[in-house]
C-alpha positions as CSV (number, residue, x, y, z in Angstrom):
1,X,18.9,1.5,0.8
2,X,16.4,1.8,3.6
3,X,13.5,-1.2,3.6
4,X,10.6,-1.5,5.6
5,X,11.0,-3.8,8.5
6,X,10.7,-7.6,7.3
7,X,13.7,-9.7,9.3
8,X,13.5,-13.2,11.0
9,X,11.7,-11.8,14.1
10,X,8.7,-10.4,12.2
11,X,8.5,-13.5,9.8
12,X,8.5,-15.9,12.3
13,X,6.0,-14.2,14.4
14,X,3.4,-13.9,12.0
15,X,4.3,-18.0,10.7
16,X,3.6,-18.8,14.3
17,X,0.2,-17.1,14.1
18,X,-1.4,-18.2,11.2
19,X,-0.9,-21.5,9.4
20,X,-2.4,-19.8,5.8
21,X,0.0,-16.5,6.0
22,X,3.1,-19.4,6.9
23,X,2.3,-21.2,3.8
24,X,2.4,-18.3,2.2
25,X,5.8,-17.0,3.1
26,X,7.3,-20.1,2.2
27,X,6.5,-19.5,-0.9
28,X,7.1,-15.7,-1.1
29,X,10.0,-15.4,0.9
30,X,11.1,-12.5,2.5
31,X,10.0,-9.5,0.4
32,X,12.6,-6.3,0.5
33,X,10.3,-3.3,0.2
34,X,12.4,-0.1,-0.4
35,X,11.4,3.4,2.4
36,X,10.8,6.8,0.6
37,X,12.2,8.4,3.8
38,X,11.9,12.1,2.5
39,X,8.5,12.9,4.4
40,X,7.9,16.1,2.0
41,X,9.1,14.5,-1.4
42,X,7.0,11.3,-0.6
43,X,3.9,12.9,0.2
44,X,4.2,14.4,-3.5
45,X,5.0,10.8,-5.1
46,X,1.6,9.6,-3.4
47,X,-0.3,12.8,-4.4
48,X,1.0,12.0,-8.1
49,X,0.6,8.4,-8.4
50,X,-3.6,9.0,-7.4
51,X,-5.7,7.3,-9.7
52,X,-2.8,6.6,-12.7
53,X,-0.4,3.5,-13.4
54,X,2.5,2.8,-11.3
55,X,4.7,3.3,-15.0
56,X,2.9,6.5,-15.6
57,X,3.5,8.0,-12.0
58,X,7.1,7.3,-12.0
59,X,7.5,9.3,-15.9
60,X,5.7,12.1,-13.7
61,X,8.1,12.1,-11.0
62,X,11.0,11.6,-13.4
63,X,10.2,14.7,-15.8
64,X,9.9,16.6,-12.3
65,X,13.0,15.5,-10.5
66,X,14.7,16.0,-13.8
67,X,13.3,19.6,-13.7
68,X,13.8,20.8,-10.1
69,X,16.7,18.1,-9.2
70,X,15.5,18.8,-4.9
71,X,11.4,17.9,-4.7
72,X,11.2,20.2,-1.7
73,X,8.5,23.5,-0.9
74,X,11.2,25.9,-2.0
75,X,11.8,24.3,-5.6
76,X,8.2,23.5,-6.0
77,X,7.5,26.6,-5.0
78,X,9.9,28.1,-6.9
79,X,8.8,26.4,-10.2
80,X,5.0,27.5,-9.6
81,X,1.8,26.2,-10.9
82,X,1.9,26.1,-14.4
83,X,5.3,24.3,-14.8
84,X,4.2,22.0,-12.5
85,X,1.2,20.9,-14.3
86,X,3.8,20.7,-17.7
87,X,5.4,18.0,-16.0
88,X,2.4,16.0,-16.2
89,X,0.2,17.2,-13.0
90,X,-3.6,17.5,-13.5
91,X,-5.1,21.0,-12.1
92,X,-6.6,19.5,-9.0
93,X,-3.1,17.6,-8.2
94,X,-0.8,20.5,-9.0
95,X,-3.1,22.2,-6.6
96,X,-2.9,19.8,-4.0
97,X,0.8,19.9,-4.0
98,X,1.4,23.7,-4.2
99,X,-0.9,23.8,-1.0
100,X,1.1,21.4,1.2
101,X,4.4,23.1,-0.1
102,X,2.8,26.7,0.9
103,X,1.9,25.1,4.6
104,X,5.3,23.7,5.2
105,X,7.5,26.9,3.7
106,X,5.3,28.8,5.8
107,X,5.3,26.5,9.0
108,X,1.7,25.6,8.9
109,X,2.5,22.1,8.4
110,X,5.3,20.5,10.9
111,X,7.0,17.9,8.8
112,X,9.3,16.7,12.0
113,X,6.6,16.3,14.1
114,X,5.5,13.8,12.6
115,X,8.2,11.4,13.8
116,X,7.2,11.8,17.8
117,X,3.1,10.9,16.8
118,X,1.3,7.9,17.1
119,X,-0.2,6.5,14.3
120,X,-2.9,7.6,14.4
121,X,-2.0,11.2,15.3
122,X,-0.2,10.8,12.1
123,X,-3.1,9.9,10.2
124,X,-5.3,12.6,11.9
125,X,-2.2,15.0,10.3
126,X,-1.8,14.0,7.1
127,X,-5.2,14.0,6.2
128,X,-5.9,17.4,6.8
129,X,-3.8,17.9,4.1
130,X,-5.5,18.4,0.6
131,X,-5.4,15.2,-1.5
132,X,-4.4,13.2,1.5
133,X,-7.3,10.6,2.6
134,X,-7.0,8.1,5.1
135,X,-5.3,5.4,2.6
136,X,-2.6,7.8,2.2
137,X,-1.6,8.6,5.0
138,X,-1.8,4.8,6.3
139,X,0.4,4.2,2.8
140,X,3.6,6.9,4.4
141,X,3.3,5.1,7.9
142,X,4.7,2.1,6.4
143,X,6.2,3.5,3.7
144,X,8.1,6.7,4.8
145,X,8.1,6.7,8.7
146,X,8.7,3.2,8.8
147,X,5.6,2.2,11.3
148,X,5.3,-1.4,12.2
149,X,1.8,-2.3,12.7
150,X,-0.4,-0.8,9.8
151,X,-3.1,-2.7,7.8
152,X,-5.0,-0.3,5.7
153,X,-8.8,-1.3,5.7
154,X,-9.8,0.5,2.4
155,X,-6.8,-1.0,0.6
156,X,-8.1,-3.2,-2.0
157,X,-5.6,-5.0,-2.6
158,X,-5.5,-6.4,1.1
159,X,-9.4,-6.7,1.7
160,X,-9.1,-9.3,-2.1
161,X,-6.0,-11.1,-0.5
162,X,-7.8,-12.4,3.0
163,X,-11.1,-13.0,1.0
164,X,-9.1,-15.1,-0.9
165,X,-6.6,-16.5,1.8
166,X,-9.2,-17.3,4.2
167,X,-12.1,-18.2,1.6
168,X,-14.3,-15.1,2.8
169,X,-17.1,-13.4,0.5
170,X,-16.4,-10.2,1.9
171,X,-14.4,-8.6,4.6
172,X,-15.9,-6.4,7.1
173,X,-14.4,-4.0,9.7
174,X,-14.6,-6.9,12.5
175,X,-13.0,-9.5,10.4
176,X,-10.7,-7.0,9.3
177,X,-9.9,-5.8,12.9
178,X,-10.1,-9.6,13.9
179,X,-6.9,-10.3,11.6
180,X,-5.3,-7.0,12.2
181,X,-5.4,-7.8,15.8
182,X,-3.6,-11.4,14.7
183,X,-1.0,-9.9,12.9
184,X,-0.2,-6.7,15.6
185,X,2.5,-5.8,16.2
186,X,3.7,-6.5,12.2
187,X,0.6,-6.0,10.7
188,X,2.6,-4.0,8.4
189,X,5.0,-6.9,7.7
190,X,1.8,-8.9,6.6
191,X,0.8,-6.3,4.2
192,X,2.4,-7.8,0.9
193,X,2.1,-11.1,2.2
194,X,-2.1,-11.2,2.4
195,X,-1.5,-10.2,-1.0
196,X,-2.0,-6.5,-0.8
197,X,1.1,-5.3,-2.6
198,X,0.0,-7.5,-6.0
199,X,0.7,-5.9,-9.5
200,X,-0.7,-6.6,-12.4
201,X,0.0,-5.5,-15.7
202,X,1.6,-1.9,-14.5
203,X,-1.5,-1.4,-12.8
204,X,-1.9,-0.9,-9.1
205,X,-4.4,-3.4,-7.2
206,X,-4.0,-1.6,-3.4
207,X,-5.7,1.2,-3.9
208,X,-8.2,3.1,-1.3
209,X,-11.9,2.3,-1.6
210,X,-11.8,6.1,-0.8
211,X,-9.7,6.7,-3.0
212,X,-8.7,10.8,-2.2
213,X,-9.7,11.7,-6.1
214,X,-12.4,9.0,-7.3
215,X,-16.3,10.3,-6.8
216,X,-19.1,7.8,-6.1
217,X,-18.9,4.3,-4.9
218,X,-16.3,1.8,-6.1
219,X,-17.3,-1.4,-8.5
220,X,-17.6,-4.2,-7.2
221,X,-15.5,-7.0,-8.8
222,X,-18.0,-10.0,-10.1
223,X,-15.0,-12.4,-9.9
224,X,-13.3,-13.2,-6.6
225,X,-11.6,-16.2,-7.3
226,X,-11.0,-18.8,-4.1
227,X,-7.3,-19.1,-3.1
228,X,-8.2,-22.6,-2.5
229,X,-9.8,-25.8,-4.4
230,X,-10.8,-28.8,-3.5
231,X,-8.9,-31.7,-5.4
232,X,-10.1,-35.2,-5.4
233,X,-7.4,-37.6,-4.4
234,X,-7.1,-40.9,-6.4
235,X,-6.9,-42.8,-3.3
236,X,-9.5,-42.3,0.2
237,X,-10.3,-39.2,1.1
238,X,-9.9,-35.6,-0.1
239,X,-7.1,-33.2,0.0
240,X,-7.4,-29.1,0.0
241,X,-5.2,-27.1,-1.4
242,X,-4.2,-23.4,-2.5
243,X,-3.3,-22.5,-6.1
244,X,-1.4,-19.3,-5.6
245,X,-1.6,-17.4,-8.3
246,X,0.5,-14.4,-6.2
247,X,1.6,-11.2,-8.7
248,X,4.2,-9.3,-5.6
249,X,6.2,-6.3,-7.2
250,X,5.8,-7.9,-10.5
251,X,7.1,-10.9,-9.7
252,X,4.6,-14.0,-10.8
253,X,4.1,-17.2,-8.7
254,X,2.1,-19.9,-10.2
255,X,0.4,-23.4,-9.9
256,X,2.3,-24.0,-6.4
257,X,-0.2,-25.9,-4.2
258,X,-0.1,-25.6,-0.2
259,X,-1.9,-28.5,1.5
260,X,-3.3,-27.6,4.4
């Protein structure tokens, strides 16, 4: 299996940055994220999973791999509209995806090209597609072409794990940049580790704040809970620590402190 690129040389580059992140990873370890490499097959995963659990996606995907065995334009294609949406496909998505597999059978879309593209070429690419925002597309650079220095700014997920790493209220697009800029070139490597890849009861917590199918303006949350707490020593002074309270591809982490 293919994983996206999180060895020594990426760890200990971003632990030599930033004290918070290296407390962090020696808690979380190194974290084995699996590649959809299929460019075609992955886009229609992303386009599926839109605004539904991570459990009900993948019974989607399941009753249509088990249908068509080969998610490519010609099977999808061949199995047409209707039986697409019998799988489990809204309208909208079903139309979304029959779209993109008309534009690549027909060579209006360039699949391979993608590959020779800078990022944001790719991004410019992918969303021109229908049902493909900005989020999305950022979500195949890491998770498809294998890109190295990605951090999505309307990921959710991310913009609650550095308010809470770093004790910030909000995150705007120069504190955003400012840590992107920190973490280049493995931003991408620092994705699951600022908390962005946290799961929480089958529900996904990294999704766009443009999220390609959601109309109007996202909630905000009332609680955002500070990583860190002050705890009164019994002795001089004062100590600060982080309760981690970490949920990374369903795997919990609690009450470990980091004293910093």
């Amino acid at each position: 299996m293919i994983y996206v690129p999180c060895g020594e040389k990426e760890i200990a580059y971003l632990k030599s940055k930033d004290k918070k992140l290296a407390a962090v990873i020696e808690i979380l370890g190194v974290l084995e994220r699996p590649v959809h490499a299929d460019v075609f097959s992955a886009v229609v995963h992303h386009i599926i999973g839109q605004q539904i659990s991570t459990k009900a996606q993948e019974a989607v995907w399941a009753r249509l791999c088990e249908k068509i065995g080969t998610v490519d334009a010609a099977h999808l294609l061949h199995l047409g509209r209707e039986e697409l949406q019998a799988v489990g496909t809204s309208f909208r998505k079903a139309d979304y995806i029959m779209d993109f597999a008309e534009r690549v059978a027909n060579g209006g879309f360039d699949l391979a090209a993608l590959e020779k593209m800078s990022d944001e070429e790719v991004i410019s690419s992918l969303s021109s597609l229908k049902g493909v925002g900005v989020w999305t597309a950022e979500m195949l650079l890491i998770f498809t072409l294998r890109r190295t220095d990605v951090l999505s700014f309307g990921d959710l997920g991310i913009q609650r794990g550095l308010r809470m790493l770093y004790r910030h209220k909000e995150i705007d697009r120069k504190r955003f940049e400012r840590y992107k800029k920190r973490y280049s070139p493995y931003a991408s490597t620092a994705k699951p580790l600022s908390l962005g890849d946290r799961r929480r009861h089958g529900r996904r917590s990294d999704r766009s704040c443009g999220a390609e199918e959601a109309a109007g303006q996202t909630k905000k949350k009332s609680a955002n809970r500070p990583l860190h707490r002050i705890i009164e020593h019994k002795g001089k002074g004062s100590c600060r620590s982080s309760s981690l309270f970490l949920y990374v591809h369903k795997r919990t982490i609690t009450s470990r402190q980091i004293f910093i």
